[in-house]
N, C-alpha and C positions, 0 to 999 in steps of 0.2 A: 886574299883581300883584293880588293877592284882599282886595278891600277889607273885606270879610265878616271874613275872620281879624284885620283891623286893629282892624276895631268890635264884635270878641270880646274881642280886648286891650284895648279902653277901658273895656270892662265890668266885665272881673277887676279891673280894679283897683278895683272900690267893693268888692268881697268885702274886696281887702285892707285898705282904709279902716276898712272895719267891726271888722275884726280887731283895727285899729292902735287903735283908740279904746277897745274890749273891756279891749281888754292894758292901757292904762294908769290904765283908771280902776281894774280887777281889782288890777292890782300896786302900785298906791298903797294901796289900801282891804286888802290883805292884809299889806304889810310893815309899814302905819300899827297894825294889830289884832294882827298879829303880834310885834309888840314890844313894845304896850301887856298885853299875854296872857302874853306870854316863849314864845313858843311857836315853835321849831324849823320845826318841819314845816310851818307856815303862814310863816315868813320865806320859807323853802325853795322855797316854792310862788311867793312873790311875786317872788322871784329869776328864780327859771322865766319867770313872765309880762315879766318886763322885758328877758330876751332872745327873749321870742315877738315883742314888739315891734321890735326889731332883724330877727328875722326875717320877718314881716309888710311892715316897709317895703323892707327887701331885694326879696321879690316883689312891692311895686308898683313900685319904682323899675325892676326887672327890667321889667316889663308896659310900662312910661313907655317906656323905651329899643327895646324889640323893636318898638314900634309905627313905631321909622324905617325911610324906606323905603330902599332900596339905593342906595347912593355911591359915589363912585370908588376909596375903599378897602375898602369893602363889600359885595363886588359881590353877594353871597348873602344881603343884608340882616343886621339886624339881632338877630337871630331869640334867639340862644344868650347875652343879657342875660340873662332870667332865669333860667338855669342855673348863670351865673357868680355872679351874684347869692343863688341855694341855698346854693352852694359856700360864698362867704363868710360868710353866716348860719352854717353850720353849725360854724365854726371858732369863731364869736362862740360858739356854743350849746354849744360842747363845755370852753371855757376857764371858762364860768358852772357848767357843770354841775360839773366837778371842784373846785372852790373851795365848791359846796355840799357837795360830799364829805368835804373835807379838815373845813370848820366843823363838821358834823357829828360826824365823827369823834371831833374832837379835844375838843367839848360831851361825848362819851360818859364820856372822861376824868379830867373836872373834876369829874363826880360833884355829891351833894347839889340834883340838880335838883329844882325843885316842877313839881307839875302845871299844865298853860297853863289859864285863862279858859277857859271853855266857851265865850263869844263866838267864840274863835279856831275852834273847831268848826262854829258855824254858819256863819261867813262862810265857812269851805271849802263847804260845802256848799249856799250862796247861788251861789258862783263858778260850782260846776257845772254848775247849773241852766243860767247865764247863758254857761258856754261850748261847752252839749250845742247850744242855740238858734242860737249862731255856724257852729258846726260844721254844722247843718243848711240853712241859708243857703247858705253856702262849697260844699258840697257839691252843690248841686242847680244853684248858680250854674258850676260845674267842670264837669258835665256836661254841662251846657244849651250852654257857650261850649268845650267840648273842651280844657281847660285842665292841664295835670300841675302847673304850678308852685301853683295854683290847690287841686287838689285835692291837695297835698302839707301846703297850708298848713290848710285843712279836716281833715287827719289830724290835725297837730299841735293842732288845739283838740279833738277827740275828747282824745285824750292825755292833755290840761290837764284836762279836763271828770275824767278818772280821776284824777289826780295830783290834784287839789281833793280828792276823796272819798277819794282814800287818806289825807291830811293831817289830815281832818275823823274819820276812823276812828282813826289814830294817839293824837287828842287826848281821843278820846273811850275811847277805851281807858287812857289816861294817868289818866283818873280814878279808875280802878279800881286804884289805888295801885300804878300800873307805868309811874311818869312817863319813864322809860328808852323806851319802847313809840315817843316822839313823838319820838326820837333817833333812832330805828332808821326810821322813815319819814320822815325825813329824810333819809337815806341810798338809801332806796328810790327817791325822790323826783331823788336827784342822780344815782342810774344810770340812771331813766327819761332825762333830761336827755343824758346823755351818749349814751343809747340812738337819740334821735332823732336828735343830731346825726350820728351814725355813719349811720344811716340816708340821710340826707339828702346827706349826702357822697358814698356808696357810689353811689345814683341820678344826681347829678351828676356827677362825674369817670367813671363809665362812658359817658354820653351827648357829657360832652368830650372822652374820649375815641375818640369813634364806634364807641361799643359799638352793639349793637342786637338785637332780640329774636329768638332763634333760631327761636322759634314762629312767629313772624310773618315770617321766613322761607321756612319750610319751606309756610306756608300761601300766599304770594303765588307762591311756587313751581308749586304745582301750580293755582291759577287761570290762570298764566301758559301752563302746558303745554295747558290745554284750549281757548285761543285756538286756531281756525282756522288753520293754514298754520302751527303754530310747530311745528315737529319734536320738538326740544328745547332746553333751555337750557344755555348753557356755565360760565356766571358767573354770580352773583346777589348784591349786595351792599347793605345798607341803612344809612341815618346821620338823626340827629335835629337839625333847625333850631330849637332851642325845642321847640315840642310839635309841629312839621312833619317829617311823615316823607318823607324820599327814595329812590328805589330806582336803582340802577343795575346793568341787567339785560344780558345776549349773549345773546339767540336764535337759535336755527340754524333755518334753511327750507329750502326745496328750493332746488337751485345751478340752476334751470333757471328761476326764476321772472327775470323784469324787475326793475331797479330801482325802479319803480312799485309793482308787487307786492310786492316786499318794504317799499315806506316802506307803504304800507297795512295791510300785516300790527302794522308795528309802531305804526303810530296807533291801532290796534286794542287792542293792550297797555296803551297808555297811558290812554286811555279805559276800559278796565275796572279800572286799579288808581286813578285819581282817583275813578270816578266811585262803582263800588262797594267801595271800600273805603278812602275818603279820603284816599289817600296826594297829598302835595302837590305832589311832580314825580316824573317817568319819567323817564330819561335810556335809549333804549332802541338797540342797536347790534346789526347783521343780519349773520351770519357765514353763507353757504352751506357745504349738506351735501350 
């Protein structure tokens, strides 16, 4: 087993650490200013970060889990933790988002609102500073360790880093005697919210599903056909362990070669899709033509 991918996963998880600690001191320090301001769109925001923090520990608890190695019920490891892990963030993320919608909403209603605290403006725009910095971390830390769950979670502080600034714009617009303005990005604020969870859902349940990238298909396809001794291919199928890709391929060779010849050919397969182009196992089977 590739202990390298193991001590990739130990690594994601300070990204998430850092996230989880971001989120909660952001979302105390905005609902705390946001209530003391009366300001909508800075609750709104700090709602947001209190399910980024549900979803932050989601993907390290996902990273904790994928780092076991394979047991006697798991014989393919433990890989598709933090995917299930996604999944359930994003139901957390999408049940917070709609409830900032409906408050929202229904604040629109009640009429006679005053303008928020200008405080409640800067600290949006304190938050973003501080979660463009996270996001830039998360992101360099995803590539460096080849992480999806990782750099899903680096999107979603990009996200926050803009939903901070929309909040800070909403209020600052509120002063211009349009305190409705910090209603209304509030509402923008809860379809981002619901945006990402949809997002994050759609990514997950297609990989649970063993969806897999058509492109990346069609490209290991023809690496595959330019192998020495592969005729062509019959079948080509791929599925995702975590952020481990698998391929299960039917090459056809000449019905004239040896058994020999052909397991060679296909050690041949196997070694060009690990080695250049990272895929984590071949499963590769030789049909004569």
């Amino acid at each position: 087993m590739d202990t390298q991918k193991y001590k990739d996963l130990k690594l994601g998880e300070r990204g998430a650490i850092i996230s989880m600690i971001a989120y909660i001191c952001l979302s105390i320090l905005k609902l705390v200013i946001g209530y003391m301001s009366d300001s909508a769109a800075l609750k709104a925001d700090g709602l947001n970060n209190t399910t980024d923090i549900i979803a932050s520990f989601a993907v390290y608890i996902g990273l904790k889990i994928s780092q076991r190695p394979p047991d006697e019920d798991h014989g393919y490891g433990h890989w598709k933790s933090e995917t299930i892990a996604s999944m359930v963030a994003s139901f957390i993320m999408l049940a917070v988002g709609i409830q900032v919608l409906t408050d929202a909403i229904i604040s629109m209603f009640q009429g006679g609102k005053e303008s928020p605290d200008m405080m409640a403006a800067y600290t949006g725009i304190f938050s973003a500073i501080v979660m463009y910095f996270v996001y830039r971390y998360n992101k360099k830390l995803a590539a460096k360790i080849n992480s999806k769950a990782l750099m899903a979670a680096a999107k979603d502080n990009i996200s926050d880093a803009w939903v901070s600034i929309g909040a800070a714009v909403g209020i600052f617009g509120s002063q211009l005697n349009m305190p409705w303005l910090d209603t209304v990005t509030a509402i923008i604020v809860g379809l981002l919210i619901c945006k990402t969870a949809w997002d994050i859902f759609k990514q997950a349940s297609h990989e649970l599903s063993d969806g897999f990238d058509e492109n990346k298909i069609q490209l290991y396809q023809e690496a595959i056909t330019k192998v020495e001794g592969v005729k062509g291919i019959k079948e080509i199928k791929g599925r995702n362990y975590g952020n481990n890709e698998v391929i299960d391929v039917v090459i056809l060779v000449n019905s004239t070669l040896d058994i020999r010849e052909a397991h060679d050919i296909a050690t041949h397969v196997e070694k060009v899709m690990i080695k250049d182009y990272g895929v984590y196992d071949v499963h590769v089977h030789v049909e004569p033509n």
